[in-house]
Structure formats: structure tokens, C-alpha cells
C-alpha positions as a Python dict, from the first residue, in 0.01 Angstrom:
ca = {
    (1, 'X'): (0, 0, 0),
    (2, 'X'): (289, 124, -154),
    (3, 'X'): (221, 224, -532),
    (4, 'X'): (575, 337, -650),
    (5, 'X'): (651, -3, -787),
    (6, 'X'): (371, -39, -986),
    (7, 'X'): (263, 74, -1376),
    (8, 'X'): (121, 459, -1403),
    (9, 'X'): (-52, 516, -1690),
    (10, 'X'): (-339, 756, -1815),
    (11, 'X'): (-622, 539, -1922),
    (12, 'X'): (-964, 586, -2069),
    (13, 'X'): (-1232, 306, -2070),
    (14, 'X'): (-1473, 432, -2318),
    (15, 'X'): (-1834, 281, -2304),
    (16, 'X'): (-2116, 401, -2571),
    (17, 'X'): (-2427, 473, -2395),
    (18, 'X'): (-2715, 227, -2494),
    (19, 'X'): (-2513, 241, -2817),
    (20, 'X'): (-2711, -41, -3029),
    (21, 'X'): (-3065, 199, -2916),
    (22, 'X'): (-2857, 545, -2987),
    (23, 'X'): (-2756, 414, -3336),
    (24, 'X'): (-3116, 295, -3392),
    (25, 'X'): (-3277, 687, -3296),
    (26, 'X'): (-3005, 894, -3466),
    (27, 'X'): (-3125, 693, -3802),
    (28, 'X'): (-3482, 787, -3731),
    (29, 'X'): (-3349, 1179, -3625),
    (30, 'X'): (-3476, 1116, -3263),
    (31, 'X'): (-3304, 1190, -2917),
    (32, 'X'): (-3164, 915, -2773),
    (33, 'X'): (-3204, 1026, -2414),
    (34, 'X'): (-3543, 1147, -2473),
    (35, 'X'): (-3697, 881, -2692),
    (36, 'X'): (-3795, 533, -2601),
    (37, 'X'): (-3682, 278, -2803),
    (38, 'X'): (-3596, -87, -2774),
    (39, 'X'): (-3386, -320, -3001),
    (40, 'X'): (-3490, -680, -2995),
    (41, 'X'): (-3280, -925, -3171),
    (42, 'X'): (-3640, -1063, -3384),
    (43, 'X'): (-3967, -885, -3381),
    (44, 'X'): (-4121, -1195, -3519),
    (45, 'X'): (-4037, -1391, -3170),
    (46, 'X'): (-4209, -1261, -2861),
    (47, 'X'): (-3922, -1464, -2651),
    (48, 'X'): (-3692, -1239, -2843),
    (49, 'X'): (-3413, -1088, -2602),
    (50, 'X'): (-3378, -730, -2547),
    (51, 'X'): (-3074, -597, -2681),
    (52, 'X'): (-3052, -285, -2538),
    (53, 'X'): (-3294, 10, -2457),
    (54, 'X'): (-3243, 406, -2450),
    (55, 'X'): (-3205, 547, -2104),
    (56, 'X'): (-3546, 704, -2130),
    (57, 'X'): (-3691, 396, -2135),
    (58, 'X'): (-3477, 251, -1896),
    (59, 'X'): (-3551, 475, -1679),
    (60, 'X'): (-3963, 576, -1765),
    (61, 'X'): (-4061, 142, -1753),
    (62, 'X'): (-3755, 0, -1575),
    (63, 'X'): (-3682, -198, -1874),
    (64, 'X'): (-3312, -355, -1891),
    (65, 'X'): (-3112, -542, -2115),
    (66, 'X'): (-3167, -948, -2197),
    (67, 'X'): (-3537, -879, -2082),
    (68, 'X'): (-3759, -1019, -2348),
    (69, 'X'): (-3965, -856, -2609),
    (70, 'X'): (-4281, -990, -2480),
    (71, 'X'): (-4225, -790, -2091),
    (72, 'X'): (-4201, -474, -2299),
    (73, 'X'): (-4502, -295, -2200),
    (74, 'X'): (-4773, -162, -2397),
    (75, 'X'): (-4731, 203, -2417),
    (76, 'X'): (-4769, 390, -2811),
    (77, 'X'): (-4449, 585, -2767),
    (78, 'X'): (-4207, 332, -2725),
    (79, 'X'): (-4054, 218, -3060),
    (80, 'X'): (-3951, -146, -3146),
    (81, 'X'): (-3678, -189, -3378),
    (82, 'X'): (-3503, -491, -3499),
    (83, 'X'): (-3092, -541, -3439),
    (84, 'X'): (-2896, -489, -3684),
    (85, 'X'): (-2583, -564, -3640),
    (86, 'X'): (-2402, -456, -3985),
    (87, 'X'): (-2468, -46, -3886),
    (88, 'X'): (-2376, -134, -3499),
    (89, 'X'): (-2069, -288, -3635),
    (90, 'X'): (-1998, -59, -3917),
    (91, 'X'): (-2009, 250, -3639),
    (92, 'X'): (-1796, 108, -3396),
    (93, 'X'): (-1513, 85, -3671),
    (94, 'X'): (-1616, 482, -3790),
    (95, 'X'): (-1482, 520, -3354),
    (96, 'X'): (-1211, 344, -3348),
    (97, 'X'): (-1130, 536, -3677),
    (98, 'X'): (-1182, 863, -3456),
    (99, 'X'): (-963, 753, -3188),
    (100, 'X'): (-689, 634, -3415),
    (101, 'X'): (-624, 1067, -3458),
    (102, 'X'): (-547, 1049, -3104),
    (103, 'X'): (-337, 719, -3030),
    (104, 'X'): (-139, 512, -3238),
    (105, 'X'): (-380, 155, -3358),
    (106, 'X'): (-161, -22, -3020),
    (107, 'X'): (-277, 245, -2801),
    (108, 'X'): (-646, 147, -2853),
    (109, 'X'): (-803, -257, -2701),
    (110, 'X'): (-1170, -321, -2770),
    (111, 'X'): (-1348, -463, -2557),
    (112, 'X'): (-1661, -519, -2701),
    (113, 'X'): (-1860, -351, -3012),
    (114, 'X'): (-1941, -79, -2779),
    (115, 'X'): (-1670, -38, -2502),
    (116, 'X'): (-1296, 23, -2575),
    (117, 'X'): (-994, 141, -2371),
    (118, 'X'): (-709, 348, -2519),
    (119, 'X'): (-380, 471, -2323),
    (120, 'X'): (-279, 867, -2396),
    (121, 'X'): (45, 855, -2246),
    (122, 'X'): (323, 1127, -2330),
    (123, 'X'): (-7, 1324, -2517),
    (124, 'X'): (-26, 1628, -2266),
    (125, 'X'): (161, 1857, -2480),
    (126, 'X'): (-30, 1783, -2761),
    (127, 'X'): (-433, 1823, -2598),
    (128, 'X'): (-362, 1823, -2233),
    (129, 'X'): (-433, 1593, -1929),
    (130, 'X'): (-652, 1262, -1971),
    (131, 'X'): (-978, 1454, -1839),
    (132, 'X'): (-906, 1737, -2098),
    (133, 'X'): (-868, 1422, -2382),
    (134, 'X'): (-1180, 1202, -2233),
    (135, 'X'): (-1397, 1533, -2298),
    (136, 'X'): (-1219, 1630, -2602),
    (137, 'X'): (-1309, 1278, -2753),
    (138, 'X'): (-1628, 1251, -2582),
    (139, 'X'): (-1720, 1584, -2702),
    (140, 'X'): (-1606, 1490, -3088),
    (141, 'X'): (-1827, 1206, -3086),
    (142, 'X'): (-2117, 1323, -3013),
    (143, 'X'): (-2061, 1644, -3269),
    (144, 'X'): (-2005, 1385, -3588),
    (145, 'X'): (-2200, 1048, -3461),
    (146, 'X'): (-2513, 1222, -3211),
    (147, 'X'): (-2348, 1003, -2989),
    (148, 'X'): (-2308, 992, -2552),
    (149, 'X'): (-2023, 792, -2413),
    (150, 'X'): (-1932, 716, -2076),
    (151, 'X'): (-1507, 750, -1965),
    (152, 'X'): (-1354, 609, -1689),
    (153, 'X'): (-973, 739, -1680),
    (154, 'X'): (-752, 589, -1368),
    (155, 'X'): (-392, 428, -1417),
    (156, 'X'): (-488, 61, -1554),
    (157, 'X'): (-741, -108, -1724),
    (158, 'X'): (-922, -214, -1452),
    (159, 'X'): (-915, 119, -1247),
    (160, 'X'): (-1070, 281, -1624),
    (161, 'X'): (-1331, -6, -1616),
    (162, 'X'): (-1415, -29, -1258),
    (163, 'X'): (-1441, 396, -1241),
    (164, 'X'): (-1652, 434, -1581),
    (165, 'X'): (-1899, 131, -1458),
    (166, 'X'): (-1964, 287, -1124),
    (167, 'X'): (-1943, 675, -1167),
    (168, 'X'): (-1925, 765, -1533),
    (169, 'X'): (-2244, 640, -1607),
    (170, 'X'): (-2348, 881, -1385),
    (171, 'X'): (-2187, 1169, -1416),
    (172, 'X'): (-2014, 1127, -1807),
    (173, 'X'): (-1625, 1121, -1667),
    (174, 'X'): (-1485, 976, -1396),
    (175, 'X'): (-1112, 912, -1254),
    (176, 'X'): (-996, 684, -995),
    (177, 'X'): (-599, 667, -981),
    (178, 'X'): (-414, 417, -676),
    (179, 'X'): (-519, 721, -457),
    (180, 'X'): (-842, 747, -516),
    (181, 'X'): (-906, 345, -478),
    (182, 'X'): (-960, 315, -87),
    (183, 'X'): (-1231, 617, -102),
    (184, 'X'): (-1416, 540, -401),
    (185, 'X'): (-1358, 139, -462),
    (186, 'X'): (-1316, -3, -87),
    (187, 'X'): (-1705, 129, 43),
    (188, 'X'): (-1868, -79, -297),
    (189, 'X'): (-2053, -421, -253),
    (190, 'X'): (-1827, -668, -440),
    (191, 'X'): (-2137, -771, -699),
    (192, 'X'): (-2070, -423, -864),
    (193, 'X'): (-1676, -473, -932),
    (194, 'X'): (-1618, -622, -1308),
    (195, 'X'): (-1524, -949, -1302),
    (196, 'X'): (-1699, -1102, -957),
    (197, 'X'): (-2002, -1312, -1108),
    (198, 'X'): (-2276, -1410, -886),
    (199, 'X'): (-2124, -1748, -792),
    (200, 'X'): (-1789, -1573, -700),
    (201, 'X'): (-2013, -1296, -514),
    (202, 'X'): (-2186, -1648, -277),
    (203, 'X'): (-1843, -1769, -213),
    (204, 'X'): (-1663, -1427, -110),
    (205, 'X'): (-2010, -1349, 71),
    (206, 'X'): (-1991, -1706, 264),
    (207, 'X'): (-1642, -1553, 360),
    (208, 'X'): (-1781, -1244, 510),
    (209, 'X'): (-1608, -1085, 241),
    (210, 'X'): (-1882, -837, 94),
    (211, 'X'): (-1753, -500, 55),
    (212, 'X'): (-1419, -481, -166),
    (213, 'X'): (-1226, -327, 92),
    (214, 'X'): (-1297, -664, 284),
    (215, 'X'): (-1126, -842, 13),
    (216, 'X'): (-851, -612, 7),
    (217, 'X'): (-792, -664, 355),
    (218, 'X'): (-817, -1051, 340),
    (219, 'X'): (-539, -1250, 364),
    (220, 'X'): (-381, -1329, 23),
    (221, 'X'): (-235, -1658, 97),
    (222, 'X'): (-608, -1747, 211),
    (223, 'X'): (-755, -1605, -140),
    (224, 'X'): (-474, -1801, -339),
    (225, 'X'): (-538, -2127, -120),
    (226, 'X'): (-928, -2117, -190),
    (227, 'X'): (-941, -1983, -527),
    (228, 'X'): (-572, -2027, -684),
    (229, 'X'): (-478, -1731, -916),
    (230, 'X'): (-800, -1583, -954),
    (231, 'X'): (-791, -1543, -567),
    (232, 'X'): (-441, -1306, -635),
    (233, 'X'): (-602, -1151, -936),
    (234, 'X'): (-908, -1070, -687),
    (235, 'X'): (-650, -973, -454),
    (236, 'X'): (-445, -713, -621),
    (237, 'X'): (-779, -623, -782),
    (238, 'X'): (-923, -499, -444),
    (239, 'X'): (-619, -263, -428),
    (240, 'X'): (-619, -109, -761),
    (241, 'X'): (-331, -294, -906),
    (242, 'X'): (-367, -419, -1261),
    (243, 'X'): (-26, -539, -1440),
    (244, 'X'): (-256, -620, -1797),
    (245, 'X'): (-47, -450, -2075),
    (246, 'X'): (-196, -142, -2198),
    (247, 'X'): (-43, -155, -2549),
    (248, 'X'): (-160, -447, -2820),
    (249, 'X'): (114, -585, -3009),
    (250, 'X'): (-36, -648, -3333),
    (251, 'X'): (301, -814, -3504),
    (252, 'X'): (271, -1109, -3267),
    (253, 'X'): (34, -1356, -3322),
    (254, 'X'): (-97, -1585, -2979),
    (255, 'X'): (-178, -1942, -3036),
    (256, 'X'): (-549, -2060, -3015),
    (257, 'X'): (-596, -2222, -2718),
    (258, 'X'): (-909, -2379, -2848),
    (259, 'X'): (-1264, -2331, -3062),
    (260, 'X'): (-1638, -2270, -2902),
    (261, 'X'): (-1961, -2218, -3026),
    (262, 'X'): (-2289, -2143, -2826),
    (263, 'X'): (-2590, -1997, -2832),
    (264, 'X'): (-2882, -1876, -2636),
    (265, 'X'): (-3240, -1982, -2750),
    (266, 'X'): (-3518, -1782, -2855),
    (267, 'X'): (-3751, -2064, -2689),
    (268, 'X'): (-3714, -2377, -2443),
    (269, 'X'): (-3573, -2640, -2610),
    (270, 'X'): (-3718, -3044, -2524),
    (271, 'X'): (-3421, -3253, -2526),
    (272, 'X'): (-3437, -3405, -2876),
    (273, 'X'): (-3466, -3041, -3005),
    (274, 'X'): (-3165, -2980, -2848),
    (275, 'X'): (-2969, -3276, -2992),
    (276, 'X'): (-3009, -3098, -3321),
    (277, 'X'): (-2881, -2781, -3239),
    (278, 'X'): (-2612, -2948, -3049),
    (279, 'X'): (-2508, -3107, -3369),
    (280, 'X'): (-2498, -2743, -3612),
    (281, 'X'): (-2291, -2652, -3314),
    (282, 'X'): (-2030, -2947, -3360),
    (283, 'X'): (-2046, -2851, -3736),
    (284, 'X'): (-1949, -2484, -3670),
    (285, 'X'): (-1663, -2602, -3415),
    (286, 'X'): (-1515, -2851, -3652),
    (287, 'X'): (-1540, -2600, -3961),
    (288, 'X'): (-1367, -2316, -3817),
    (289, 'X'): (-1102, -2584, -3655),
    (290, 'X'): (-1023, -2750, -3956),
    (291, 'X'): (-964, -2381, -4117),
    (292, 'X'): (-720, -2330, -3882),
    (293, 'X'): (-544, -2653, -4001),
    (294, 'X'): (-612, -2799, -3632),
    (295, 'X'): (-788, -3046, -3441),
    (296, 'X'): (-840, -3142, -3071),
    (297, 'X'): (-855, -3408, -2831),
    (298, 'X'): (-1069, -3243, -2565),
    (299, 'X'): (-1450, -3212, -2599),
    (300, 'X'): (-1674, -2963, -2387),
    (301, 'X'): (-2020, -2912, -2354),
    (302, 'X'): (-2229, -2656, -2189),
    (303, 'X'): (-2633, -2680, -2144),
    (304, 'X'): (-2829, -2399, -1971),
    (305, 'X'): (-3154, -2464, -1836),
    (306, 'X'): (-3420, -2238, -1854),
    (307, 'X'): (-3551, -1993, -1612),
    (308, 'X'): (-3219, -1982, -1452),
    (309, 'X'): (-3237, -2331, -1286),
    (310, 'X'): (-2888, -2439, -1310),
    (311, 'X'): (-2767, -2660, -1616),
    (312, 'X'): (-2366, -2857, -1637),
    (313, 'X'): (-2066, -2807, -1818),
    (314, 'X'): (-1855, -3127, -1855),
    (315, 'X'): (-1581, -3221, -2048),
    (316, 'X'): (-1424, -3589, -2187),
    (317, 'X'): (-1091, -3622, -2392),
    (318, 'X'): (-1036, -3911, -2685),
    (319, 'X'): (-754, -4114, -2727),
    (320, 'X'): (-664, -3887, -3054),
    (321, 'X'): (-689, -3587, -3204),
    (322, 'X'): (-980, -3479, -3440),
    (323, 'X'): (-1209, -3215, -3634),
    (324, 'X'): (-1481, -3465, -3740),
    (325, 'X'): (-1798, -3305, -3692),
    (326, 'X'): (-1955, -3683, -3553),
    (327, 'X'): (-1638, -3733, -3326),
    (328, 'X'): (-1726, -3420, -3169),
    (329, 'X'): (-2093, -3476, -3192),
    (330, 'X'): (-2100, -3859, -3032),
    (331, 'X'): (-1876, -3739, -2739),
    (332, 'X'): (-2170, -3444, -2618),
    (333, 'X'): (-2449, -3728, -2680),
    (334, 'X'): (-2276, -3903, -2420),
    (335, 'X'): (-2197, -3609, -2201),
    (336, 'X'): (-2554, -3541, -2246),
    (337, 'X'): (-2694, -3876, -2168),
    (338, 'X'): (-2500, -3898, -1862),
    (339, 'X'): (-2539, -3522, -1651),
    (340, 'X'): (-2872, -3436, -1802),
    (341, 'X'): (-3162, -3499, -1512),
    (342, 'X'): (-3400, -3546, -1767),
    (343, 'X'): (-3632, -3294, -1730),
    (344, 'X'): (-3565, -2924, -1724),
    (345, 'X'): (-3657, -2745, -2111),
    (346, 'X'): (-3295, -2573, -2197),
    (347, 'X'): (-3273, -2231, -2307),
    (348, 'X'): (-2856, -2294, -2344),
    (349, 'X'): (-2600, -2483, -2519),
    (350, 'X'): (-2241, -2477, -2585),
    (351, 'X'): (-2023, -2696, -2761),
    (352, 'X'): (-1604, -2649, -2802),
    (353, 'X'): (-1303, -2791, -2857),
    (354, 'X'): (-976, -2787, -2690),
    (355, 'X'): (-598, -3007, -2632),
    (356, 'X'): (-532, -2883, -2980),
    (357, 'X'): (-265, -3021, -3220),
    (358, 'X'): (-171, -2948, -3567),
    (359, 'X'): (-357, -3173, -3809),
    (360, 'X'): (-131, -3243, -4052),
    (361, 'X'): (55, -3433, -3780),
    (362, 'X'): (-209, -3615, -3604),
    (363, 'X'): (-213, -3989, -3593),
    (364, 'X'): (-446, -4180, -3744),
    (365, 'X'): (-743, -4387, -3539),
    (366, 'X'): (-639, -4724, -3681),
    (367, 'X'): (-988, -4815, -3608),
    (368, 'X'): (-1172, -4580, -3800),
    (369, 'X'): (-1174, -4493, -4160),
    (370, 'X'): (-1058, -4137, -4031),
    (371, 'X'): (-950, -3975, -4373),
    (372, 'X'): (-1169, -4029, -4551),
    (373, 'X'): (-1444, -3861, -4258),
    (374, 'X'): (-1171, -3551, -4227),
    (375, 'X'): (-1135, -3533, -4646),
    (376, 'X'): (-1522, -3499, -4642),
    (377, 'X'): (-1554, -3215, -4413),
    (378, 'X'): (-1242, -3010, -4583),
    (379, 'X'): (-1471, -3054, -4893),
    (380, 'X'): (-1797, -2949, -4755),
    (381, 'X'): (-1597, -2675, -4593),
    (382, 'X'): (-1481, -2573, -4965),
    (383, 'X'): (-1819, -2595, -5092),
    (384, 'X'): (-1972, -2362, -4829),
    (385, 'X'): (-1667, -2122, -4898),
    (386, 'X'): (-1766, -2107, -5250),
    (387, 'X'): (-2163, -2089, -5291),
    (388, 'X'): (-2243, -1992, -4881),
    (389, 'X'): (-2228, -2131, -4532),
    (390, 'X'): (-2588, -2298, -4609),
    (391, 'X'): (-2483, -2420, -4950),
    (392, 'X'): (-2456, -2789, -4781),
    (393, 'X'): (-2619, -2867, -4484),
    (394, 'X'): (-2749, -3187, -4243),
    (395, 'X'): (-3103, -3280, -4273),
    (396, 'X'): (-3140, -3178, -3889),
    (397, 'X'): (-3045, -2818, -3968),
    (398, 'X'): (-3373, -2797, -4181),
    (399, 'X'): (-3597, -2896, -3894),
    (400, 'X'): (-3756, -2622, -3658),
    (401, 'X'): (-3486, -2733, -3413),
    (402, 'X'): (-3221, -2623, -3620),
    (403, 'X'): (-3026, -2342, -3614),
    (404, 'X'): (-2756, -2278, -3885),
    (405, 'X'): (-2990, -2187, -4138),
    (406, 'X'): (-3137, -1871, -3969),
    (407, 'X'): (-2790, -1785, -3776),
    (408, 'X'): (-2654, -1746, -4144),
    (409, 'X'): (-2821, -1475, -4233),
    (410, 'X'): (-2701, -1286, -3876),
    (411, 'X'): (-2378, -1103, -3769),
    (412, 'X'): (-2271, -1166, -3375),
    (413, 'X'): (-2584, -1396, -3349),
    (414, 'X'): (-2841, -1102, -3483),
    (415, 'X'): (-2964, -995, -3842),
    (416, 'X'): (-2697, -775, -3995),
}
């Protein structure tokens, strides 16, 4: 492969080790690679999810992430602390602060609360190459926060993300640049690369594509036939090549392509308990799409059954455009009713939106009393932006099924 053609850039991936379980010991004064310590999203729910845990513990009890509070096992030194999300989210802005002394605020793309990249180009003068910068930074974090991170440096995004998830762990800094990619990408099984999914993973595998140097070598035409442009995006991926921008720009503003709300259960739900917390999740869609001024004609809902045993996502479209919470809510009962086999307890459902338009310029169901249903939600949504999101709420959302109440009172779906 010839890689003249192709963006060179110095990038860092930047991923905070355990960082939710770091935050959580530096508050107490403790170690985080020596202490053992688990964050659970609710201490008051044994089905409570893991949200992360320290490496020690990782490592002493095999414990990972999104196990659940009641596999922890019983051992005196391990310490059980409750998210929340307020400090988690309150440090990763004091980081991005730290990086913004390095890069300009379009040099630097989270990811995530706790992963990041940023792009040091035309900075060598100033603190040297991108391994001198990835320790300088990595060093300066953990002098003012108590804080390990992980950096992956390589030419793209992907190369940064791909080298930090499969070496930096390990060893703190890693590069892989278009050089580098046949020795240290092309030997890995393709379950490890960022962005193959375990259904992806059965299909390449059924291929007798398993390492990604398989993939690389596959035909593309082949990929592009079976999988359209995620089969060239898989493609180019399997030699390194990434053409992602590296630079945000923050004066243009995208359209939304469309508004989602989901959630994953503490419990099993029975299907009637899911009803209701299918309908706070039409509520949420159709509030934050009428603050955008929009509405949609496309309706899609996801249910996850528990223990892993499969689930549907399915999706109908109306004759017009809308942001009534009971237009949304009657479409899923019928998705529901139709591609639900009736028995499995769900542990996961997600509602959204999409085919928006504006709604000032919608037309009008001639067959419904429709503004006087859209005038009532813009006022409930004005009442809950004055007094509180739980100011006004269905008589479901008060039932044990119901879930608006006690995600009010969380940040990212845990207590703040």
C-alpha cells in the first residue's frame, strides 16, 4: 500500500484508566492501582451494573465492567461506592481544560467522559515529538489529578484508538503510524479492532476472515457488495487508512438527523412493566424534539431481552409529521404487539424518532385534533422548564415500572 496520498498527522487517543474508580480513590486518598474499589450505578439494587473497577481489582477477582453488583465477591477490602456522575463529569472538563494549554479547543474531539483524541501538529518546536507530548501530558495529569492515562499516538484517529486499546493499556504509550500497521495490526483477531461488534465478528468469521490482515487482504469490491460502505470503511480500516477529520469545526452547526432515548434496566421487566417505561421514553423523545422546534415521521423501537437472548428493533413511518408523545407512543404498542414472542422478561428498551421536519411547517392530520395535542405538550414542556423535569408527570411514571422519576435525579443515566 502506498501511503503518500493519504493524511499524516500526529495523534494522541487519550483514555483515563478505570477513570470513574480512580476519581472515586483519589477522594478517599487511596491508590488507585493498589486499592480495590468498585462503582455501581445504585448500592440499593443488587442487579445494579458495574460501572467500572480499579485495575487491582480487575485483576485480584477478575471483575469487569457491566458485571453486576451482586457477582462482586465477598472480600472486606474491596470498597463499594456509588456513581456519581457530577465529579466524573466535572473532572473530565478540569482535562480538557489541561489539554486546551497544549492545542487550540479544535485540536481536541471527545470521545466519551473518559477518552479523548487531540492532534499536536506543527507543536515540535514548542515540546517536541508526539511521544515527548503524550508523556509530557500524561505525566501532568497524574502530578495535579493522581491520575493514569493510557495514549495511543499513530497518524489518524483510528490508528490512536486501535494502538492505545491494544498496547497502551499495557505498556502506558503506544504508536502505530501506516508503517507500523502490517506488524502490529495485521497478526490481531478482528473482535479486538474498535468498531467490529460481535455480529460483524460471525459474519467476517463465516468469511474466513478472522485475523485483520485477512480483511485487509480481501477483496474490496466483495466487502462493499456484502456489507455496502461499512464493508470500505472495514476495508481501508484493515490498512490503517482513516480520512475522519482531525480538527472540530465548532462555527458550523450539523443538522439532527433524529432524537433517541433508551435505557438499560436495573431488573427484568414483564411486558406490561415495560409498556410504562416505553411510554416516559416517548415523553423524553417528544420533549427534547419539540425543543428543537421539530418533529418526525419515522418511529423506532428497540427491546433487549434479558440474559442476552436476542430482542428486535423495528421501525414504521406515519403519513405526517409529529412530536405528540401518544403518536409516538401508539406506533411502539403496535411495533410491540406485533415482533414481541411473548415471553422473554426484557432488560432493554429504546424508543426514537427520525424523517424529521421543521414543525412550524408541518401539515396538519385533518383527522385529529392535532394542535391542540402539540399546544399541550409545548405547555407541559414549559412547566417542567420552570418548576423541574418531574414537576408534571403521567400517572404511569409513578408506578414501580416507571422510570422518569428516579432518572431525574441522575446525570448520563447515574446519580450526579
Amino acid at each position: 500500500m502506498d501511503y503518500s496520498s493519504f493524511p499524516k498527522h500526529n495523534v494522541l487517543c487519550i483514555d483515563m484508566r478505570s477513570f470513574y474508580a480512580s476519581i472515586e480513590c483519589v477522594k478517599r486518598g487511596l491508590d488507585p492501582m493498589t486499592t480495590m474499589l468498585a462503582v455501581v450505578g445504585d448500592k440499593n439494587r443488587s442487579g445494579s451494573i458495574i460501572l467500572a473497577a480499579s485495575p487491582a481489582l480487575k485483576q485480584r477477582h477478575g471483575v469487569k465492567n457491566v458485571s453486576r453488583y451482586f457477582e462482586l465477591p465477598k472480600d472486606p477490602d474491596i470498597y463499594v461506592v456509588e456513581a456519581k456522575m457530577g465529579d466524573y463529569v466535572h473532572m473530565s472538563m478540569e482535562i480538557t481544560k489541561l489539554l486546551h494549554l497544549y492545542v487550540p479547543k479544535e485540536a481536541i474531539h471527545p470521545y466519551s467522559v473518559d477518552e479523548m483524541w487531540i492532534t499536536v501538529d506543527g507543536l515540535e518546536h514548542l515540546y517536541g515529538n508526539a511521544q515527548e507530548i503524550a508523556q509530557m501530558i500524561k505525566d501532568e495529569i497524574y502530578d495535579t489529578m493522581g491520575l493514569t492515562c493510557a495514549i495511543g499516538i499513530g497518524d489518524n484517529k483510528f490508528l490512536a484508538k486501535v494502538v492505545m486499546d491494544l498496547y497502551a493499556k499495557k505498556t502506558g504509550i503506544a504508536t502505530c503510524c501506516y508503517q507500523d500497521v502490517e506488524r502490529l495490526l495485521w497478526p490481531v483477531p478482528i473482535e479486538k479492532i474498535w468498531g467490529i461488534g460481535r455480529q460483524l465478528t460471525a459474519h467476517l468469521n463465516r468469511m474466513g476472515i478472522v485475523y485483520l490482515g485477512q480483511l485487509a487482504n480481501y477483496r474490496l469490491d466483495r466487502l462493499q457488495k456484502r456489507f455496502g460502505v461499512i464493508g470500505e470503511q472495514l476495508y481501508w480500516h484493515a490498512w490503517g487508512v482513516d480520512l475522519s477529520p482531525v480538527y472540530d469545526s465548532f462555527g458550523k452547526k450539523e443538522e439532527q438527523k433524529g432524537f433517541g432515548h433508551g435505557i438499560t434496566l436495573l431488573r427484568d421487566y414483564s411486558a406490561e412493566e415495560t409498556l410504562t417505561c416505553m411510554l416516559d421514553l416517548c415523553e423524553e423523545v417528544c420533549r427534547r424534539t419539540r425543543t428543537h422546534q421539530r418533529a418526525g415521521r419515522t418511529i423506532h423501537l428497540g427491546i433487549g431481552y434479558a440474559d442476552n437472548s436476542g430482542g428486535f428493533h423495528r421501525s414504521r413511518s406515519l403519513h405526517f409529521p409529529t412530536n405528540v408523545t401518544m403518536d409516538i407512543y401508539q406506533v411502539c404498542l403496535q411495533l410491540f404487539h406485533e415482533f414481541y414472542n411473548k415471553h422473554s422478561k426484557i432488560r432493554r428498551v429504546t424508543v426514537s424518532l427520525n424523517n424529521l421536519y421543521d414543525d412550524m411547517d408541518t401539515q396538519l392530520n385533518l383527522f385529529e385534533d392535532q394542535p391542540k395535542k402539540k399546544d399541550v405538550g409545548y405547555v407541559m414542556d414549559a412547566i417542567r422548564s420552570k418548576y423541574g423535569s418531574t414537576a408534571i408527570l403521567r400517572a404511569t411514571s409513578y408506578t414501580e415500572a416507571g422510570i422518569t422519576r428516579e432518572r431525574s435525579k441522575k446525570i448520563g443515566g447515574h446519580y450526579a
